[in-house]
GULUMBA-169107 format. One line per field, with one value per residue (C-alpha): y, x, z; residue in one letter. Coordinates in steps of 0.05 Angstrom, whole numbers, plus 5000, padded with zeros to 4 digits. Layout:
REM residues N
y <- Y | ...
x <- X | ...
z <- Z | ...
nugu <- a | ...
//
This chain:
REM residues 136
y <- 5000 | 5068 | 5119 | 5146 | 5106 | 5059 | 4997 | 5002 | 4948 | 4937 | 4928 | 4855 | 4852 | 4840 | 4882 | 4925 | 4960 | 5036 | 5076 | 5106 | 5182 | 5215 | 5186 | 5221 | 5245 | 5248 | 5314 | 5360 | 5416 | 5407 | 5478 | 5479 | 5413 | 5440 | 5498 | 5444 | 5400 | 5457 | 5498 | 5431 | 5398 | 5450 | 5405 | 5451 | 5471 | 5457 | 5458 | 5474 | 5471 | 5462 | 5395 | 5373 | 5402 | 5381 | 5384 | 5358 | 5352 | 5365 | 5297 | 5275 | 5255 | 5276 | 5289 | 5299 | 5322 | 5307 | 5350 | 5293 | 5335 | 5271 | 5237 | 5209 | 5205 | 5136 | 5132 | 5110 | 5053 | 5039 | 4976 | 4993 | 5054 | 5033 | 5075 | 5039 | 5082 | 5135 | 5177 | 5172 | 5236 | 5234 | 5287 | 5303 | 5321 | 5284 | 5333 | 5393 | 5362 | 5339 | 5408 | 5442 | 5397 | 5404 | 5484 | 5480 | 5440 | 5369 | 5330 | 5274 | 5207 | 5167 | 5191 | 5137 | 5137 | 5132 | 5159 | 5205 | 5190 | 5248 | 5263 | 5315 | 5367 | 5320 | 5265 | 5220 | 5176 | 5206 | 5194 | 5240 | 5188 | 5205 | 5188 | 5207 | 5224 | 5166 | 5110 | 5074
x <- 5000 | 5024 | 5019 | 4951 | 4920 | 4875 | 4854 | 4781 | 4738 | 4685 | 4614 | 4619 | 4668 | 4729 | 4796 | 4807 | 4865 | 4839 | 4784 | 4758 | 4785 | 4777 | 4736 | 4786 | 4774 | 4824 | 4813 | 4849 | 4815 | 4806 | 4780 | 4724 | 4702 | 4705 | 4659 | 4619 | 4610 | 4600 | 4542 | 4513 | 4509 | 4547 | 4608 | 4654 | 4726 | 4764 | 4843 | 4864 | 4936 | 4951 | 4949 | 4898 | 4826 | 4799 | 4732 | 4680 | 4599 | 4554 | 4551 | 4617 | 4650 | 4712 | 4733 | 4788 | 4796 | 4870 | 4903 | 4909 | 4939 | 4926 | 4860 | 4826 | 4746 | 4703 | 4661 | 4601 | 4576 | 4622 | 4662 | 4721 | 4732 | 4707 | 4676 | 4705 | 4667 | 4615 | 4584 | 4497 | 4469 | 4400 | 4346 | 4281 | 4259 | 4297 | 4278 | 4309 | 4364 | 4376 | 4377 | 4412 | 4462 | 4466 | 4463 | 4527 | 4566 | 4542 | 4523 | 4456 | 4483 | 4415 | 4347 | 4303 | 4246 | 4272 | 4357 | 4387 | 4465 | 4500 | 4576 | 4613 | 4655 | 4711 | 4678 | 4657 | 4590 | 4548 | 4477 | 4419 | 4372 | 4296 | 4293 | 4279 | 4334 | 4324 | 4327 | 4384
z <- 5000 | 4976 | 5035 | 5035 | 4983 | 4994 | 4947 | 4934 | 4938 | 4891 | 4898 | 4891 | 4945 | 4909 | 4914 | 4849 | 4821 | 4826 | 4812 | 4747 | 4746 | 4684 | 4617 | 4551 | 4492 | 4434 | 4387 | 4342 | 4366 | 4448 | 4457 | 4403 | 4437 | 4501 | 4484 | 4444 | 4509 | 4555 | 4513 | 4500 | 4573 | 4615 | 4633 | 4673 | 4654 | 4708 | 4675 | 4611 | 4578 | 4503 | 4501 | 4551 | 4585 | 4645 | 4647 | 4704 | 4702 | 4747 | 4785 | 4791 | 4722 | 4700 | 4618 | 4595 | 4525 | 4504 | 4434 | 4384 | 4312 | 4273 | 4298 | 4266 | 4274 | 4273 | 4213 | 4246 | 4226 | 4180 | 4217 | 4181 | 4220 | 4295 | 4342 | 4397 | 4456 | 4451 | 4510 | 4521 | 4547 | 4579 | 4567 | 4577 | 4506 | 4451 | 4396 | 4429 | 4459 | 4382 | 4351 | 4397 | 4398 | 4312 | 4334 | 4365 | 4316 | 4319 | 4263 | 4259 | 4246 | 4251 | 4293 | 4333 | 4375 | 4436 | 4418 | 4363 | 4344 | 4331 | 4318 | 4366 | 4329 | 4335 | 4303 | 4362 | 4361 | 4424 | 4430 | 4451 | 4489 | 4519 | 4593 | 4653 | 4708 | 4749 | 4703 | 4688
nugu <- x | x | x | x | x | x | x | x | x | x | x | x | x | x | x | x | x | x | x | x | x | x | x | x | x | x | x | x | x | x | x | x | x | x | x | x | x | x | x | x | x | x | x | x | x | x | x | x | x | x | x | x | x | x | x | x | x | x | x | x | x | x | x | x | x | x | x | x | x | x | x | x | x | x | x | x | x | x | x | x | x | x | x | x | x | x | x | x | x | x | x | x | x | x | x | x | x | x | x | x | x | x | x | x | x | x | x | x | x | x | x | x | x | x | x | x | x | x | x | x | x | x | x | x | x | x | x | x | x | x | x | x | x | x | x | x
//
């Protein structure tokens, strides 16, 4: 044991390595996805530097967004070209939580009934999904 650190255990009663801190983002342009991610769901800026943003929401995540000249973006659903994570953001009306996320920069990928995919400015798959806050 590392002086003040303290192995978590899980909720299944096991001993695990660590603790989730941060969820990252890779991006050519961190701060136009910054401003993208705050207008759209008011994530917080928290640090900033040229090659990485902090940024935190509202109950308890951490993103980072991390500079990244030559990535390249999934090309959802093309196989090919993986999306290999995307984020689901719950709201209570799935039309207006669709355009204002196109308003800000993001573009439609495929509408549902019940979720919209969009792309970030960046290029990552995150969906727009109709729910209410206490369902999972």
């Amino acid at each position: 044991m590392v002086a003040g650190f303290v192995v978590p255990v899980g909720e299944n009663g096991q001993m695990a390595i660590g603790k989730l801190k941060t969820v990252v983002l890779d991006a050519p342009d961190i701060a136009r996805l910054s401003a993208f991610y705050s207008e759209l769901v008011g994530w917080t800026r928290k640090y900033a530097e040229h090659e990485w943003i902090t940024m935190t929401t509202d109950d308890g995540w951490r993103i980072g967004l991390q500079r990244a000249p030559d990535h390249v973006p999934p090309q959802w659903p093309d196989a090919s070209h993986p999306q290999q994570a995307h984020l689901d953001l719950r709201v209570p009306d799935l039309a207006a939580g669709t355009q204002k996320a196109v308003e800000l920069g993001a573009e439609l990928l495929r509408e549902n009934e019940r979720w919209n995919t969009l792309a970030d400015p960046a290029g990552h798959p995150f969906c727009i999904v109709f729910g209410r806050p206490d369902t999972k």
